[in-house]
N, C-alpha and C positions, 0 to 999 in steps of 0.2 A: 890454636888458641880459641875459646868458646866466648864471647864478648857475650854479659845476659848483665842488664839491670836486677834483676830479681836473680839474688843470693842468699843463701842464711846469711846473721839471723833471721831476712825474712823468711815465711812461710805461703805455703798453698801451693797446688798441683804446679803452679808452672816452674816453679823452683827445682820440683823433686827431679823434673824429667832432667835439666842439664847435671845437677850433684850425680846423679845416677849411673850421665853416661860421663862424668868424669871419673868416677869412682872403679866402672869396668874399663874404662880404656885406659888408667891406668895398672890395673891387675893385668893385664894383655902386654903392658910393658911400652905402650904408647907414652912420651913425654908430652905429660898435658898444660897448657896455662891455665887462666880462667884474670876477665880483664872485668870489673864490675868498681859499682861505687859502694864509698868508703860508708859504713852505715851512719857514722853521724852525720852525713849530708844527706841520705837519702829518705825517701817516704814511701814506708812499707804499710799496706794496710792492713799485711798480716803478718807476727811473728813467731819465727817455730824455731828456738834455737837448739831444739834436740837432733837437725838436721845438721849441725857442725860434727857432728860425732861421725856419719858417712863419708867425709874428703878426706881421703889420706894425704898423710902428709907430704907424697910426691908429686901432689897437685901445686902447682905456683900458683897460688892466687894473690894477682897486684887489685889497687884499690884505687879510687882518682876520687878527687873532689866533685861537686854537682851543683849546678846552679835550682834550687829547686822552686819550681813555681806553684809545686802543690802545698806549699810553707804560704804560701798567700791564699789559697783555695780556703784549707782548712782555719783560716781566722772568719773568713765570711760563711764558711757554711754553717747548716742549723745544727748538725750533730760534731760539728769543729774533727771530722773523720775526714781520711783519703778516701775517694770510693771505691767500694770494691767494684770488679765486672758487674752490669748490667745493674748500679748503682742498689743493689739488694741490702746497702746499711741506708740507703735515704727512706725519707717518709716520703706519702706524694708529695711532687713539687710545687711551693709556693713560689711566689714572684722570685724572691730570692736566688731561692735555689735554681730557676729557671732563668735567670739575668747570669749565671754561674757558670751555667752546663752550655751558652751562648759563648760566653766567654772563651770556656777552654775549647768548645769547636768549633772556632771560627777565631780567633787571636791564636793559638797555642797548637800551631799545626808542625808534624802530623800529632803531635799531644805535646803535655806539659811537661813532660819529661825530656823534653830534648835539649835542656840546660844541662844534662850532662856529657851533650855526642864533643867538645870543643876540647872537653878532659881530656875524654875518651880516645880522641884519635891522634891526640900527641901523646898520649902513654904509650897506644898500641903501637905508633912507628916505632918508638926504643925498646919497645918488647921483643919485637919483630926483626927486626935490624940486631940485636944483641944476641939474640937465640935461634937467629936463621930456622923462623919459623916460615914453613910452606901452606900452610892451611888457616883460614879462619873462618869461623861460625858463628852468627850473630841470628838470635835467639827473640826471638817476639809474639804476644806483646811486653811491653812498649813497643811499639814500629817504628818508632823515632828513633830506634836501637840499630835499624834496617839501615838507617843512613850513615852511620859508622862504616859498615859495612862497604856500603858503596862509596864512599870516600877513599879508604885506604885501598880499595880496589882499582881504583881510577890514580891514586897516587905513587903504589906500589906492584900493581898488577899482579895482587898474590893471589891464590886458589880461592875463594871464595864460597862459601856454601849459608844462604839466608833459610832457616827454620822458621816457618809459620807454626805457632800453635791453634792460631784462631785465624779470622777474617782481618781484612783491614777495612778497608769502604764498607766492607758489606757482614761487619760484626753486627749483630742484633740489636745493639743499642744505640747505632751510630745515629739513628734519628731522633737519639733522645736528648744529643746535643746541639739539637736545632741549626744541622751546617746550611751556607747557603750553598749558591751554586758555583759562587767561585773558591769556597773554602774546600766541597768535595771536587772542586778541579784539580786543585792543590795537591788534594789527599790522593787521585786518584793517578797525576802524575810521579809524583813520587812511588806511589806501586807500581805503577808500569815501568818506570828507570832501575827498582830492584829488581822485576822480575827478568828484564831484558838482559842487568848487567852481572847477576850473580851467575857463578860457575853453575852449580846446583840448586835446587829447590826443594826444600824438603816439608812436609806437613803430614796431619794427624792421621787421616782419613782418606778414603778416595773420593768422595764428595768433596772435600775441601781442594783435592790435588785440578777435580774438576773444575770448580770454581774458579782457582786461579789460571789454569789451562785457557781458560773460558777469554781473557784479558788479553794474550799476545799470543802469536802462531805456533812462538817455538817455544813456546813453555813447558808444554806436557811431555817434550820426550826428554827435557831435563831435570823432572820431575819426581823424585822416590816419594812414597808413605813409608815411615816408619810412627808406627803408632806410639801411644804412650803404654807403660807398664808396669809391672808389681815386682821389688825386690825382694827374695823368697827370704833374704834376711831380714826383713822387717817385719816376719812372720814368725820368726823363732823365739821361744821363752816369752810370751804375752801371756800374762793376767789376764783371761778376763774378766770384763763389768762382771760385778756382783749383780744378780737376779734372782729373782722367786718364780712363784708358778707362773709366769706369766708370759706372754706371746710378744715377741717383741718384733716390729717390722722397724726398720732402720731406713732414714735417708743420711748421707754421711755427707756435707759440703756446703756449699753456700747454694741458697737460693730466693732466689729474688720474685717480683711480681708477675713476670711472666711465664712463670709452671704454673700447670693447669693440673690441682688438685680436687676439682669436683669431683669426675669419677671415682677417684678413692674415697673421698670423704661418704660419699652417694654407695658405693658399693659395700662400705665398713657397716653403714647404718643399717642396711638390708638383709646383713649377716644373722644366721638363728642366735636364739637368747646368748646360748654356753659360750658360743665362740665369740661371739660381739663382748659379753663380760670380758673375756681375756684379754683381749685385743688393745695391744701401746703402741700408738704410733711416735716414734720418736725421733728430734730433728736433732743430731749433731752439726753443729757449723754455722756460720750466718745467716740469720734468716732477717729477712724483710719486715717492718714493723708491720705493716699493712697487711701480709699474709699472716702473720701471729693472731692480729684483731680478727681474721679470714677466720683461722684455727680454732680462736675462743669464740665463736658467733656458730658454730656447726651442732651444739650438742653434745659433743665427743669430749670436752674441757676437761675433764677429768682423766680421761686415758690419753691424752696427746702429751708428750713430754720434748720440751726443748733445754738443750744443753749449752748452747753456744759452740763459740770456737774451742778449739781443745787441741793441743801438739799432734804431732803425727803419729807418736807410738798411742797414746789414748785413741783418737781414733781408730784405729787397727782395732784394739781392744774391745770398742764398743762395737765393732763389725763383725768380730769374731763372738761376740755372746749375744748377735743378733740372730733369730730364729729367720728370720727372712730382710733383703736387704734390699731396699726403693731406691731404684735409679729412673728419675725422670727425666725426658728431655725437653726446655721450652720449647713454648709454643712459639714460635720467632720464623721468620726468613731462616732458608738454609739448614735448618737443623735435621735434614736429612744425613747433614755429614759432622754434627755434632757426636764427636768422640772422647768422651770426659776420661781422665788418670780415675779418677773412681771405680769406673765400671774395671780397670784388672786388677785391683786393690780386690773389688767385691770377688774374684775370678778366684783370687790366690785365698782370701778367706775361706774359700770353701764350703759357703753360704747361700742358699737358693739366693737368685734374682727376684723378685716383680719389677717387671720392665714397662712403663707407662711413655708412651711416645709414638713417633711413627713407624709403623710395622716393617717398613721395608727401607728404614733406613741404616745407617751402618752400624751403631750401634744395635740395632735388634737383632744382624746379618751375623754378631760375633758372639751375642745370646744361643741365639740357633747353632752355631758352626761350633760351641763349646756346650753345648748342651745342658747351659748351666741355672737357667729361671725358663719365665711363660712370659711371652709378650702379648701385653694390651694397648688399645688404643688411651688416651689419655679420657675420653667418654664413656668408655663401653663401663658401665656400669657393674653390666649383668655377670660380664667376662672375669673384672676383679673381684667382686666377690667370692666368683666360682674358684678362681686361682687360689684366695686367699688361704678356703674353704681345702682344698688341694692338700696345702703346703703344712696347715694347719692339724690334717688327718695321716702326714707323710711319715711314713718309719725309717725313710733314711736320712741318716745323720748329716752326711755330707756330700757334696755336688761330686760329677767325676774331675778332674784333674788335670787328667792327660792330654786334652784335648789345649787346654790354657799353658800348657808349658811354653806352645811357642813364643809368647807375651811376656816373657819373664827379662829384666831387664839385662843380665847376662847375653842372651840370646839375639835382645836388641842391637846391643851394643857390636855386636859380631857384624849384623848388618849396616848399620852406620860406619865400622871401620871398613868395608869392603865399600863403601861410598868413595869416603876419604881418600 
């Protein structure tokens, strides 16, 4: 049984990764659950309901009520939104918003969403008990999802397996909720009680597997990476975007104020006449207000095109009739082991990369190891335009292939059931 707050209809990467591996574990013939809240209680900040069409029908998905406390958040905040990671729909924070971001890290531990674990884990014992189910998988973030987990483990002694997508203490923004020091005591005990009491431990990257290794002794040898990846069916029969003559470099996802967009902006402007005319840089997905104002203050206003959010098969679409596709990584703590669902989306497009971030961190290890873009620093100026200039003069169509198959969510899912 997979316990994940984030289900369609919500939308965005961390949804796709569990629909994905319910979707192949049950073609494999595995009897899958799936234990999430009911949507009219929940608070999605993103909705994508073309991802209902992925769960076959031999997936049990039960639903529980929520007590939700981001239903209070959003009456005080200034854009009345839930916020996305690394808060990329807020403007900078006024008093407000900063008396807010107080509140939920430091009142609302380990988040606000933990109005739904009381549902949650009287549903999951008559799931569990009724279906003599051996296995459970609890899915984060939310981390407060983490506590399910160890609850019914501590109650039922069943097999246990906790999926980190991201950091907990040590997410990028976690200072941006001003905790104190008995709030990250809080937070930082409660990771250690998952990491100690779950059977396995599973996350994105090996930087992240480090990280958490990093907390308690016996962590890392119970520790898999299974990365996140690209369903080759969500590649078949797309449209693409309509275009003209024109160059399109593509970022696809949310992005908030801490990417570092200078070097592009800096290496676009220093590109000769012909190819700088051409040149669209274009934001599908959430972008930060403050980075937009960033966007219009460069000069480039006229060729920067932002779309917003857009369902999951549009985006494909727009990756797939992008000439080149910008995966950046914030500039943040830790993002040596940031590994975004984007970057095998970009893999299975079959679309050059420019890779802006740190050169030797894991995602640039899987650029290289797939042979599929140029990796720059988020600075080197000199490097991106030279790349751009590359990619720009390049007669091949498309990236090689073969090297990204092993990413392919089929693939994954093989290794998660030999987990299991």
């Amino acid at each position: 049984m997979i316990i994940t707050y984030y289900w369609p209809p919500s939308g965005g990467a961390g949804v796709q990764r569990w629909v994905k591996f319910a979707k192949y574990l049950s073609k494999m013939n595995v009897e899958t659950f799936v234990l999430t809240v009911d949507p009219k209680f929940a608070t999605y900040p993103q909705i994508d309901e073309s991802l209902l069409k992925d769960i076959p029908e031999s997936v049990r998905v039960y639903y529980t009520k929520s007590f939700e406390l981001y239903s209070v958040y959003k009456k005080f905040s200034p854009n009345k939104e839930v916020p996305y990671g690394g808060f990329a729909n807020s403007k900078k924070a006024n008093f407000m918003e900063k008396i807010l971001r107080f509140v939920r890290g430091n009142f609302f531990l380990p988040d606000p969403r933990r109005g739904w674990n009381k549902f949650a884990v009287k549903k999951a014992r008559e799931i569990i008990r009724n279906n003599n189910i051996e296995t459970i998988i609890t899915t984060s973030p939310p981390h407060s999802t983490q506590l399910i987990g160890l609850k019914l483990k501590k109650q039922l002694n069943i097999k246990w397996l906790a999926d980190f997508r991201d950091p907990w203490t040590d997410i990028y923004y976690y200072k941006q909720l001003y905790p104190t020091k008995l709030a990250t005591a809080i937070n930082k005990n409660f990771e250690r009680k998952v990491l100690q009491n779950s059977n396995k431990t599973i996350t994105v990257s090996r930087e992240l597997k480090r990280l958490f290794s990093s907390k308690l002794n016996n962590v890392r040898d119970k520790t898999e990476v299974i990365p996140n990846g690209f369903d080759i069916d969500d590649f078949l029969n797309i449209n693409k975007a309509k275009r003209n003559n024109l160059f399109y470099i593509s970022y696809v996802g949310t992005i908030s104020n801490d990417y570092n967009i200078d070097g592009l902006i800096n290496g676009i402007k220093q590109l000769s006449g012909i190819i700088k005319t051409k040149i669209r840089l274009r934001f599908i997905g959430k972008i930060s207000s403050e980075l937009v104002e960033k966007l219009n203050d460069t000069g480039l206003k006229g060729q920067i095109e932002i779309v917003g959010y857009v369902e999951h098969s549009k985006a494909i679409s727009y990756m797939m009739s992008s000439d080149v596709l910008l995966l950046i990584i914030p500039n943040v703590k830790n993002n040596m082991g940031i590994l975004t669902g984007k970057l095998f989306e970009y893999l299975a497009s079959k679309r050059p990369i420019l890779f802006l971030g740190p050169v030797n961190g894991n995602a640039a290890a899987i650029i290289e190891e797939t042979k599929s873009g140029i990796i720059c620093s988020c600075n080197d100026k000199d490097k991106i335009a030279e790349s751009i200039e590359i990619f720009f003069h390049s007669t091949k169509t498309d990236s090689d292939f073969s090297e990204a198959l092993k990413y392919s969510r089929d693939n994954l899912t093989k290794n998660l059931l030999e987990l299991i």
